[in-house]
MMTF fields as JSON, N, C-alpha, C and O atoms, coordinates in Angstrom:
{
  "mmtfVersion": "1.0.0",
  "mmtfProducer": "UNKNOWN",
  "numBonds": 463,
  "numAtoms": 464,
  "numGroups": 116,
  "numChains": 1,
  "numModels": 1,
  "chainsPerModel": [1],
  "groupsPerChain": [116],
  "chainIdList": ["A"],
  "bondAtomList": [4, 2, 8, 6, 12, 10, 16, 14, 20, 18, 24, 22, 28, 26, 32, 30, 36, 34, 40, 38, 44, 42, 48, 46, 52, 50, 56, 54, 60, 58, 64, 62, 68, 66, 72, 70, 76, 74, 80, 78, 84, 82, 88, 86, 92, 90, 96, 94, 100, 98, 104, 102, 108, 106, 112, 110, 116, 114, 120, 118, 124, 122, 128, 126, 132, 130, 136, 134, 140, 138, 144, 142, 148, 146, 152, 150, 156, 154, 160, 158, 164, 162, 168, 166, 172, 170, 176, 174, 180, 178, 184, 182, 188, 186, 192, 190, 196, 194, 200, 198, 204, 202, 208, 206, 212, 210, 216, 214, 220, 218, 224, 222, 228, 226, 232, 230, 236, 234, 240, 238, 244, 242, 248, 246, 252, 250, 256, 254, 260, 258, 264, 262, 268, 266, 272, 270, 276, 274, 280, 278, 284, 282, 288, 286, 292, 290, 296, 294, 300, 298, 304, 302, 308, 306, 312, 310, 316, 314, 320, 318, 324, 322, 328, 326, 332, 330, 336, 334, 340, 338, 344, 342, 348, 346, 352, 350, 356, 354, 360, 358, 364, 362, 368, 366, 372, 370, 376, 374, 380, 378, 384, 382, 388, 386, 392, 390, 396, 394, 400, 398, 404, 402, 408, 406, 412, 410, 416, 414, 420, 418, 424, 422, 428, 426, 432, 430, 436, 434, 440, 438, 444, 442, 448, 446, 452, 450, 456, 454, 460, 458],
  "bondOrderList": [1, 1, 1, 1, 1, 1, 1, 1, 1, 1, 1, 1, 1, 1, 1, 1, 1, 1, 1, 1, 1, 1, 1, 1, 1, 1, 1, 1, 1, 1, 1, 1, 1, 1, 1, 1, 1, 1, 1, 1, 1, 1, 1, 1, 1, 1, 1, 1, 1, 1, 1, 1, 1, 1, 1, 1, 1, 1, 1, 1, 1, 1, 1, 1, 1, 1, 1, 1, 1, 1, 1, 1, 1, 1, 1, 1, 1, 1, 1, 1, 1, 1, 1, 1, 1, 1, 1, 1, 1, 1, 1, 1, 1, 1, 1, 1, 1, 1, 1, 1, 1, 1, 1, 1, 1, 1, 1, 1, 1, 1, 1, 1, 1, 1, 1],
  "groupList": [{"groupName": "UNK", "atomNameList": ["N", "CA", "C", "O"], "elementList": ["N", "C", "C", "O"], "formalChargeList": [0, 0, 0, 0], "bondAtomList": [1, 0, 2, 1, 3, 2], "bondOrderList": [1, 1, 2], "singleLetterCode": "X", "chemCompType": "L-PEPTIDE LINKING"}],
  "groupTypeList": [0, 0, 0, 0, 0, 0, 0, 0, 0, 0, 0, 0, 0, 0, 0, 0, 0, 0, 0, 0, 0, 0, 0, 0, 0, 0, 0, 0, 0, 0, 0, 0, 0, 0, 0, 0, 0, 0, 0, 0, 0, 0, 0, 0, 0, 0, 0, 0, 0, 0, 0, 0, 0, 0, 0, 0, 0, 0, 0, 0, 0, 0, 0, 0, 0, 0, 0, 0, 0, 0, 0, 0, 0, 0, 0, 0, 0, 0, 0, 0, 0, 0, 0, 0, 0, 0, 0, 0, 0, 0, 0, 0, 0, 0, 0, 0, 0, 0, 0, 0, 0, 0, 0, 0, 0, 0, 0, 0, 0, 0, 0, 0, 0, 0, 0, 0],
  "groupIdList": [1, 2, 3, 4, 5, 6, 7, 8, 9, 10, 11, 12, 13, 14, 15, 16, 17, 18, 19, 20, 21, 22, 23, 24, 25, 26, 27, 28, 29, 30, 31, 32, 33, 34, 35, 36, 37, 38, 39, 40, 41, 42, 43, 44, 45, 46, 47, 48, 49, 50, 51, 52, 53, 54, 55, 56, 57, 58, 59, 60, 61, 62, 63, 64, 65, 66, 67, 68, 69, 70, 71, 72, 73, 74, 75, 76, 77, 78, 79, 80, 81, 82, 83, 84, 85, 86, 87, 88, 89, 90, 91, 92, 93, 94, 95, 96, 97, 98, 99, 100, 101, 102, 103, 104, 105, 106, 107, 108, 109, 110, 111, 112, 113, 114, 115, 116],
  "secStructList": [7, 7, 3, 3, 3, 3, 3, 3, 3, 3, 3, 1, 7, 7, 1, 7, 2, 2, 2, 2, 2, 7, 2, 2, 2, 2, 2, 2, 2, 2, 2, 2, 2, 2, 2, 6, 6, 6, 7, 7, 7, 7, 3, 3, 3, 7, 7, 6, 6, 3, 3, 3, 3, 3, 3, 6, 6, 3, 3, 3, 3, 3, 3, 3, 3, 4, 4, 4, 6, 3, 3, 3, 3, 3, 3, 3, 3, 3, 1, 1, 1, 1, 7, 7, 6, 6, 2, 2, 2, 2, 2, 2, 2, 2, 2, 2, 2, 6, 6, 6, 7, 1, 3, 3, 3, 3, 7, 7, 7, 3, 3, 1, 7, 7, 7, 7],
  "xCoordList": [-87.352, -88.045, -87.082, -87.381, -85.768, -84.983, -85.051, -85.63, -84.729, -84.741, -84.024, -83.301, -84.227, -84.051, -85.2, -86.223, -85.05, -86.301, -85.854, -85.705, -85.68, -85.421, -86.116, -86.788, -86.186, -87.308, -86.454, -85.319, -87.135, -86.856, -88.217, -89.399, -87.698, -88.515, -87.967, -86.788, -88.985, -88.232, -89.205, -90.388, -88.084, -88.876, -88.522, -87.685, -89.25, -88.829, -89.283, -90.494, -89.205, -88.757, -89.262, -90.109, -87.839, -87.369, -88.092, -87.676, -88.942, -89.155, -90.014, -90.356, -90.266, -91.29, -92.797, -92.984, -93.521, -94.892, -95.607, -96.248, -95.444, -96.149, -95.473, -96.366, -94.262, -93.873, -94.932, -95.188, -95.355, -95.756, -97.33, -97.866, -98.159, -99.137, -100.043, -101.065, -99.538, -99.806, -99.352, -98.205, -100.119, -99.405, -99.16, -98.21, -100.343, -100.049, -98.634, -97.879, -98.12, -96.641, -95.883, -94.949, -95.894, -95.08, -95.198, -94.189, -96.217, -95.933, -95.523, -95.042, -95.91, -95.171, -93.397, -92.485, -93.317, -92.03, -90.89, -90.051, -91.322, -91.499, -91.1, -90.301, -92.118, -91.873, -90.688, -89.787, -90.638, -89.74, -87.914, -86.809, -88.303, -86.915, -86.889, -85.806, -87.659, -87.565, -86.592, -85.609, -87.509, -86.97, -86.001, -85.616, -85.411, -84.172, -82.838, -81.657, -83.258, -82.169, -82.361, -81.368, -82.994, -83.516, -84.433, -84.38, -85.266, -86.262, -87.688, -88.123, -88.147, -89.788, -90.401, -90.293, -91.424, -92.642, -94.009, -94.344, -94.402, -95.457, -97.313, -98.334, -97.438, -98.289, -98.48, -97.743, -98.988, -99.285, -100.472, -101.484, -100.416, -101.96, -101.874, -101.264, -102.407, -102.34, -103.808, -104.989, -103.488, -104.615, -104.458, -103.33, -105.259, -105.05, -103.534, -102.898, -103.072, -101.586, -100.71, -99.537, -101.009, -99.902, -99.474, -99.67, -98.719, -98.254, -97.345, -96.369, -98.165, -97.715, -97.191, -97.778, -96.03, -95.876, -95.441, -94.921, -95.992, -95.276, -94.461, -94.369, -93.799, -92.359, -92.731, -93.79, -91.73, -92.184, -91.614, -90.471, -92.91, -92.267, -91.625, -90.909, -92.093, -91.266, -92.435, -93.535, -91.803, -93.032, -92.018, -90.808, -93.015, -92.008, -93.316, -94.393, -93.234, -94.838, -93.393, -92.17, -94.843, -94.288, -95.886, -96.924, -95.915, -97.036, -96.611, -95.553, -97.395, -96.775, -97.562, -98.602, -97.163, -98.132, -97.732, -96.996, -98.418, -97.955, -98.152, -97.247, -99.367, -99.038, -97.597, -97.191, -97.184, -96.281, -94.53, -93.421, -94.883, -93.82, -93.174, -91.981, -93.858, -93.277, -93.185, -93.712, -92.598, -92.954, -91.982, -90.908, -92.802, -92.32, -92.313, -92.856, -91.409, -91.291, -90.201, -89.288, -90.615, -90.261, -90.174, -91.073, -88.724, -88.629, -88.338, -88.044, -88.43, -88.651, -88.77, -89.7, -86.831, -87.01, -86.994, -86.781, -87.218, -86.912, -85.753, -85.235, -85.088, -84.207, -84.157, -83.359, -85.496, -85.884, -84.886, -84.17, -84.914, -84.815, -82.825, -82.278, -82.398, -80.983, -80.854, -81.717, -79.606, -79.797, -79.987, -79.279, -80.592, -81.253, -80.882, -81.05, -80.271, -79.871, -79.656, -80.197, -78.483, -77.737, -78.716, -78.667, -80.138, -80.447, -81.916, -82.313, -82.407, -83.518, -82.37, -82.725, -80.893, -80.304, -80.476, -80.971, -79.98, -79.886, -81.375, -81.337, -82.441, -83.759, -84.535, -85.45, -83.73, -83.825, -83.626, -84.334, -82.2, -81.336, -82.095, -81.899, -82.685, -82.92, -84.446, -84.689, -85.202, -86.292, -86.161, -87.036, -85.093, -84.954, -84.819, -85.333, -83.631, -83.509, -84.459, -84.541, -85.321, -86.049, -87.373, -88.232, -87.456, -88.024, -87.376, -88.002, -86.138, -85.025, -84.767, -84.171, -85.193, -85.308, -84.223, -83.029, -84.665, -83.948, -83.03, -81.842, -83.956, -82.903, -84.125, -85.283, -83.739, -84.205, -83.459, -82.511, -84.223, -84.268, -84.238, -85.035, -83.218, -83.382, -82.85, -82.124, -83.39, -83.41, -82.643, -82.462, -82.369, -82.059, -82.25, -81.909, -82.996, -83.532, -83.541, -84.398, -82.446, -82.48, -83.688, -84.07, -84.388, -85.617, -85.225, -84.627, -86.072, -86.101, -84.42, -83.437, -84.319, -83.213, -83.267, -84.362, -82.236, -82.003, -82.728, -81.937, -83.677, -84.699, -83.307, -82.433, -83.95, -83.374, -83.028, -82.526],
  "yCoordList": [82.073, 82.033, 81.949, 81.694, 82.228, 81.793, 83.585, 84.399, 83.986, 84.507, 84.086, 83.092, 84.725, 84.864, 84.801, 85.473, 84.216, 83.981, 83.625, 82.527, 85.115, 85.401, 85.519, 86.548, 84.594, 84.613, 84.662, 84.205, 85.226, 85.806, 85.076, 84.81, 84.993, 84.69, 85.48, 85.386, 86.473, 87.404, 87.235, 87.331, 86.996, 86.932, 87.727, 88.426, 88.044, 88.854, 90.116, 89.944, 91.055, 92.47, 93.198, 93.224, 93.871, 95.041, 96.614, 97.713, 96.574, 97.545, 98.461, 98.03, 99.648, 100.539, 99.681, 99.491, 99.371, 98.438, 99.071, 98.312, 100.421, 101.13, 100.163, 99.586, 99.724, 98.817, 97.36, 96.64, 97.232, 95.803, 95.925, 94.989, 97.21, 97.477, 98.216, 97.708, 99.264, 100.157, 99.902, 100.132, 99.491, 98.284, 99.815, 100.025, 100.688, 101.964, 102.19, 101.672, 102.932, 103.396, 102.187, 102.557, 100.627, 99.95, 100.197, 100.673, 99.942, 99.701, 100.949, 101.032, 102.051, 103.42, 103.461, 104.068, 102.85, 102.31, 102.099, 102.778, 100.485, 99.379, 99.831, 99.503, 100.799, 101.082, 102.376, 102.343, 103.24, 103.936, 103.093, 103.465, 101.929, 101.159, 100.514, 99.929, 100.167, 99.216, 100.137, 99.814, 101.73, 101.969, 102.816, 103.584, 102.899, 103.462, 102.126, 102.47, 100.562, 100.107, 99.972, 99.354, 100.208, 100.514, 99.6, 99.122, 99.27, 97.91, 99.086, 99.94, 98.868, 99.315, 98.608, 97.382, 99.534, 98.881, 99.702, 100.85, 98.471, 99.389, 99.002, 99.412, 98.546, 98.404, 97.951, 97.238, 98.228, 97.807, 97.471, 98.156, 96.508, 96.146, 95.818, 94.803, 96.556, 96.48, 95.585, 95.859, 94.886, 94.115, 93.721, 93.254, 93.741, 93.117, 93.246, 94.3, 92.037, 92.39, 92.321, 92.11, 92.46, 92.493, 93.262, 94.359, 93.239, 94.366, 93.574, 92.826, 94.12, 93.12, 94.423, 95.5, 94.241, 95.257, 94.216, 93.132, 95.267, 94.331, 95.384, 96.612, 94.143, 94.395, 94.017, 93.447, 94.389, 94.095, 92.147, 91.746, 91.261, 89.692, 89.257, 88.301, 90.144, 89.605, 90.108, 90.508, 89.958, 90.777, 90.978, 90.754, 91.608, 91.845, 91.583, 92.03, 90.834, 90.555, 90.765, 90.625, 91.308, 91.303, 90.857, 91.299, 90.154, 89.888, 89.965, 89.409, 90.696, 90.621, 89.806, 89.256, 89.718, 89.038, 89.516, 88.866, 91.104, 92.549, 91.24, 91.116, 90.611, 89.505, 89.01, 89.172, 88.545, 87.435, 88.39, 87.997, 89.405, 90.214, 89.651, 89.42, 89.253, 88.766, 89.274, 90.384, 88.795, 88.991, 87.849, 87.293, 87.802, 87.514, 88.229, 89.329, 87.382, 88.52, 87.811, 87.034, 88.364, 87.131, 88.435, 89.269, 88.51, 89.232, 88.039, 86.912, 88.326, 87.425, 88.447, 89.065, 88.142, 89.027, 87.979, 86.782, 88.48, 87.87, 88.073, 89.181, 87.062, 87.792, 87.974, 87.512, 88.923, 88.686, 90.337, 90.367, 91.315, 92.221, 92.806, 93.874, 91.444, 91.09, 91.345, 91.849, 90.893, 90.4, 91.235, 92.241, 91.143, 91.652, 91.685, 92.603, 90.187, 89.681, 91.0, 91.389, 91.154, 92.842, 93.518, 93.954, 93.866, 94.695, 93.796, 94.497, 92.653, 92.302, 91.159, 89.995, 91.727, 91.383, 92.28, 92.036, 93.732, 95.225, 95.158, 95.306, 94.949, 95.43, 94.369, 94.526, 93.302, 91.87, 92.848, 93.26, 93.017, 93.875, 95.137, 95.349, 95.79, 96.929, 96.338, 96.713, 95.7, 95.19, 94.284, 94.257, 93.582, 92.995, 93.806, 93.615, 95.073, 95.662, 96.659, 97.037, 97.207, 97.876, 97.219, 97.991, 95.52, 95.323, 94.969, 94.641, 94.991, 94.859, 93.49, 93.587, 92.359, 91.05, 90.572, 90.667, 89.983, 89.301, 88.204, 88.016, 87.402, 86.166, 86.126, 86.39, 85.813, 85.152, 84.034, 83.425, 83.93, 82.493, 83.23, 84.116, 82.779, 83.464, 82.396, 81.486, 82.629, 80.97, 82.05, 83.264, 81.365, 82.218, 80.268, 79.113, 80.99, 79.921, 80.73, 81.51, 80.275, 80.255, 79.537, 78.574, 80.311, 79.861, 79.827, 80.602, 78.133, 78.167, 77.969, 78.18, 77.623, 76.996, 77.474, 77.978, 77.577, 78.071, 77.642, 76.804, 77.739, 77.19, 77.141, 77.867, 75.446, 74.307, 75.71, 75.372],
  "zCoordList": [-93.981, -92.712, -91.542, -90.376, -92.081, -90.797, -89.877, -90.595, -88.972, -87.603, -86.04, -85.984, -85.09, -84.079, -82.92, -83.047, -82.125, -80.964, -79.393, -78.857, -78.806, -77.524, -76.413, -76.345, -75.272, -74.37, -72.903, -72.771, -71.977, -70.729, -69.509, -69.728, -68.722, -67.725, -66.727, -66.387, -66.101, -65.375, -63.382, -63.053, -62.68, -61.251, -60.897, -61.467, -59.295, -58.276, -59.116, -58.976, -59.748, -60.33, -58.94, -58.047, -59.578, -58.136, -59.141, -58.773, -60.127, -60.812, -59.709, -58.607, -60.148, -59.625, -60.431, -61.633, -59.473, -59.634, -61.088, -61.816, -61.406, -62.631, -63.566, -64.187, -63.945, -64.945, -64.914, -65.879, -63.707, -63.966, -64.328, -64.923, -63.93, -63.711, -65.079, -65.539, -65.493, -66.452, -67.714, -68.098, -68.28, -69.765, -70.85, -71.605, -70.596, -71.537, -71.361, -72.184, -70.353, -70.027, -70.44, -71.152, -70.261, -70.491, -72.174, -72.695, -72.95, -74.45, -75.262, -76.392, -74.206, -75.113, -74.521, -75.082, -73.588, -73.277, -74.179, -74.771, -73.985, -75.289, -76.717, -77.594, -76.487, -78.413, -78.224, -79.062, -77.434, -77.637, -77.322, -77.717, -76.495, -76.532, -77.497, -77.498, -78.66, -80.018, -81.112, -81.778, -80.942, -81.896, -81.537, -82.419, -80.294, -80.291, -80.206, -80.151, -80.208, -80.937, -82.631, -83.013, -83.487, -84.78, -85.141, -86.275, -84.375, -84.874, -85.334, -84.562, -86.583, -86.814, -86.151, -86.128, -85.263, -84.887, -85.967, -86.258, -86.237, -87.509, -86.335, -86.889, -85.428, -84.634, -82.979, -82.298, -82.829, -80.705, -80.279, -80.432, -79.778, -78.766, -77.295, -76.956, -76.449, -75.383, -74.487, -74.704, -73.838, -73.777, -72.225, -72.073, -70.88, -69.916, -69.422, -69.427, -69.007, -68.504, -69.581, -69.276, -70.936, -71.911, -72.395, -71.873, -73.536, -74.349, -75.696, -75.63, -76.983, -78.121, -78.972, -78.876, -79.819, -80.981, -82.273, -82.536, -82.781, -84.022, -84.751, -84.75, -85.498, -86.402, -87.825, -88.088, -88.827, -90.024, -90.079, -90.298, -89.788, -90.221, -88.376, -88.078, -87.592, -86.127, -85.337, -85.717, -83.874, -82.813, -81.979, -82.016, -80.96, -79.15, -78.242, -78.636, -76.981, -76.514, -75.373, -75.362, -74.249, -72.86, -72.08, -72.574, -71.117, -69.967, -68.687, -68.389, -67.672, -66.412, -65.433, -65.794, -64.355, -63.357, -62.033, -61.291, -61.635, -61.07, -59.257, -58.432, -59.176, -58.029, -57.308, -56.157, -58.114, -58.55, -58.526, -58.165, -58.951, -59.478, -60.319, -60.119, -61.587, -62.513, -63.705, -63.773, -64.933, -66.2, -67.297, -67.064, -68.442, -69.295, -70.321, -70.427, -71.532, -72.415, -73.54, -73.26, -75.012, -76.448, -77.08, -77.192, -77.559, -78.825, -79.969, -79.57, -81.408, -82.028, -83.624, -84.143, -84.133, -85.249, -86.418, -86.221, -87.544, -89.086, -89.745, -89.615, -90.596, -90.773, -92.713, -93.529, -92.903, -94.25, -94.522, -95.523, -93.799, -93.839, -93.454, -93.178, -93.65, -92.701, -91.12, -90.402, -90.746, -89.766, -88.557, -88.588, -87.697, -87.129, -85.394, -84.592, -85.173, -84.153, -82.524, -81.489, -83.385, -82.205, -81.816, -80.666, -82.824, -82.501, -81.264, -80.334, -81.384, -80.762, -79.757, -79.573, -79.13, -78.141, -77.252, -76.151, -77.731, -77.655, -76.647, -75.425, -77.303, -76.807, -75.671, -74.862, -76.034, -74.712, -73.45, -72.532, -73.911, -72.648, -72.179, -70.982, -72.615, -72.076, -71.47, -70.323, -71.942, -71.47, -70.228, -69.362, -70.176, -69.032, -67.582, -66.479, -68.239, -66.909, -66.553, -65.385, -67.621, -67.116, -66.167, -65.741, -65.844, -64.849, -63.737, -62.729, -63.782, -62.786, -61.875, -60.802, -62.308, -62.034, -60.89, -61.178, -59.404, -59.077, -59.692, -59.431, -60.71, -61.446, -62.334, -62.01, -63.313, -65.215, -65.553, -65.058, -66.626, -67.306, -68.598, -68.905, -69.356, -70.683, -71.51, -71.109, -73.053, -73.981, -75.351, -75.25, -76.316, -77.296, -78.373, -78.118, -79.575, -80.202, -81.993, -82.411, -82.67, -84.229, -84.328, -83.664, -85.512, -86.27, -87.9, -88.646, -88.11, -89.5, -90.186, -89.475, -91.362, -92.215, -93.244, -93.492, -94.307, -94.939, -96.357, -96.788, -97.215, -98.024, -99.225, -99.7, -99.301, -100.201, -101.665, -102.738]
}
Protein backbone atom coordinates (compact mmCIF):
# COMPACT_ATOMS: atom_id res chain seq x y z
CA UNK A 1 0.00 0.00 0.00
CA UNK A 2 2.87 2.20 0.06
CA UNK A 3 2.74 5.27 -2.81
CA UNK A 4 3.08 8.82 -3.35
CA UNK A 5 0.57 11.75 -2.55
CA UNK A 6 1.08 15.18 -4.16
CA UNK A 7 -1.08 18.18 -3.47
CA UNK A 8 -1.00 21.78 -4.84
CA UNK A 9 -2.91 24.67 -3.82
CA UNK A 10 -2.92 26.90 -6.65
CA UNK A 11 -3.95 30.96 -6.36
CA UNK A 12 -4.23 33.83 -8.42
CA UNK A 13 -4.05 31.61 -11.93
CA UNK A 14 -2.94 33.79 -14.64
CA UNK A 15 -4.53 30.84 -16.96
CA UNK A 16 -6.84 31.67 -19.95
CA UNK A 17 -10.37 31.43 -17.74
CA UNK A 18 -11.40 28.20 -20.25
CA UNK A 19 -8.86 26.22 -17.90
CA UNK A 20 -10.75 27.17 -14.88
CA UNK A 21 -14.18 27.02 -16.47
CA UNK A 22 -14.65 24.10 -18.99
CA UNK A 23 -13.89 20.94 -16.98
CA UNK A 24 -14.46 18.93 -20.55
CA UNK A 25 -11.24 20.68 -22.15
CA UNK A 26 -9.56 20.54 -18.73
CA UNK A 27 -10.03 16.54 -18.27
CA UNK A 28 -9.30 15.76 -21.98
CA UNK A 29 -6.32 17.94 -21.05
CA UNK A 30 -5.53 16.13 -18.04
CA UNK A 31 -5.64 12.91 -19.58
CA UNK A 32 -3.66 13.74 -22.53
CA UNK A 33 -0.89 15.24 -19.90
CA UNK A 34 -1.16 11.81 -17.77
CA UNK A 35 -0.45 9.86 -20.45
CA UNK A 36 2.14 11.64 -22.10
CA UNK A 37 4.28 11.36 -18.78
CA UNK A 38 3.29 7.39 -18.96
CA UNK A 39 0.64 7.17 -16.27
CA UNK A 40 -2.72 4.84 -17.48
CA UNK A 41 -5.74 6.51 -17.06
CA UNK A 42 -8.30 3.61 -17.36
CA UNK A 43 -11.37 6.25 -16.43
CA UNK A 44 -12.72 10.10 -15.99
CA UNK A 45 -15.53 11.86 -14.34
CA UNK A 46 -16.23 15.17 -14.83
CA UNK A 47 -18.59 16.67 -12.47
CA UNK A 48 -19.37 20.52 -11.65
CA UNK A 49 -16.04 22.28 -11.09
CA UNK A 50 -14.04 19.05 -11.08
CA UNK A 51 -12.21 16.68 -12.88
CA UNK A 52 -11.29 13.05 -11.48
CA UNK A 53 -9.24 10.27 -13.53
CA UNK A 54 -8.33 7.35 -12.48
CA UNK A 55 -5.20 5.25 -12.51
CA UNK A 56 -4.67 1.68 -12.05
CA UNK A 57 -4.63 1.70 -7.64
CA UNK A 58 -4.02 5.87 -7.78
CA UNK A 59 -6.12 8.94 -9.05
CA UNK A 60 -5.48 12.62 -10.32
CA UNK A 61 -8.51 15.04 -9.08
CA UNK A 62 -8.33 18.69 -10.01
CA UNK A 63 -11.31 21.38 -8.66
CA UNK A 64 -11.41 24.90 -9.56
CA UNK A 65 -13.01 27.89 -8.09
CA UNK A 66 -13.14 30.01 -11.71
CA UNK A 67 -14.43 33.08 -8.78
CA UNK A 68 -11.58 32.92 -6.77
CA UNK A 69 -9.12 32.09 -9.57
CA UNK A 70 -8.25 29.20 -8.00
CA UNK A 71 -7.58 25.55 -8.06
CA UNK A 72 -6.62 22.61 -6.45
CA UNK A 73 -5.32 19.55 -7.34
CA UNK A 74 -3.88 15.71 -5.79
CA UNK A 75 -2.08 13.39 -7.83
CA UNK A 76 -1.75 10.30 -5.87
CA UNK A 77 0.15 7.17 -7.37
CA UNK A 78 0.64 3.42 -6.03
CA UNK A 79 3.49 2.00 -5.95
CA UNK A 80 2.13 -1.66 -6.63
CA UNK A 81 3.07 -1.33 -10.21
CA UNK A 82 6.80 0.22 -9.25
CA UNK A 83 7.72 3.29 -8.74
CA UNK A 84 5.99 5.71 -10.07
CA UNK A 85 7.13 8.90 -8.28
CA UNK A 86 8.99 10.88 -11.59
CA UNK A 87 6.28 10.24 -13.35
CA UNK A 88 3.11 11.79 -10.95
CA UNK A 89 6.08 14.75 -10.25
CA UNK A 90 6.36 15.08 -14.12
CA UNK A 91 2.42 15.55 -14.25
CA UNK A 92 2.24 17.80 -10.80
CA UNK A 93 4.47 19.99 -12.97
CA UNK A 94 2.77 20.26 -16.00
CA UNK A 95 -0.60 20.63 -14.19
CA UNK A 96 0.55 23.29 -12.16
CA UNK A 97 1.72 25.40 -14.96
CA UNK A 98 -0.84 24.85 -17.09
CA UNK A 99 -2.96 27.04 -14.59
CA UNK A 100 -0.16 29.40 -14.31
CA UNK A 101 -0.42 30.31 -10.54
CA UNK A 102 0.69 33.47 -8.97
CA UNK A 103 2.04 31.37 -5.76
CA UNK A 104 1.13 27.55 -4.53
CA UNK A 105 1.33 25.59 -1.77
CA UNK A 106 2.51 22.27 -2.61
CA UNK A 107 2.85 19.11 0.04
CA UNK A 108 4.48 15.88 -1.09
CA UNK A 109 3.35 12.97 1.38
CA UNK A 110 4.77 9.05 1.21
CA UNK A 111 1.86 6.74 1.79
CA UNK A 112 1.73 3.57 3.65
CA UNK A 113 4.89 1.20 4.86
CA UNK A 114 6.32 -1.45 3.88
CA UNK A 115 3.96 -4.73 4.99
CA UNK A 116 5.55 -6.62 7.93
Amino acid sequence: MRGLHLTADLYNCRCDAQWLNDMGALGTWARQASEAVGLEVRGELVDGQSVALLLPQSHVCVHTWPGERGATVDVHVASGEGDLSAKARGLMYALVNRFAPEWTEQRSLDRGTEAP
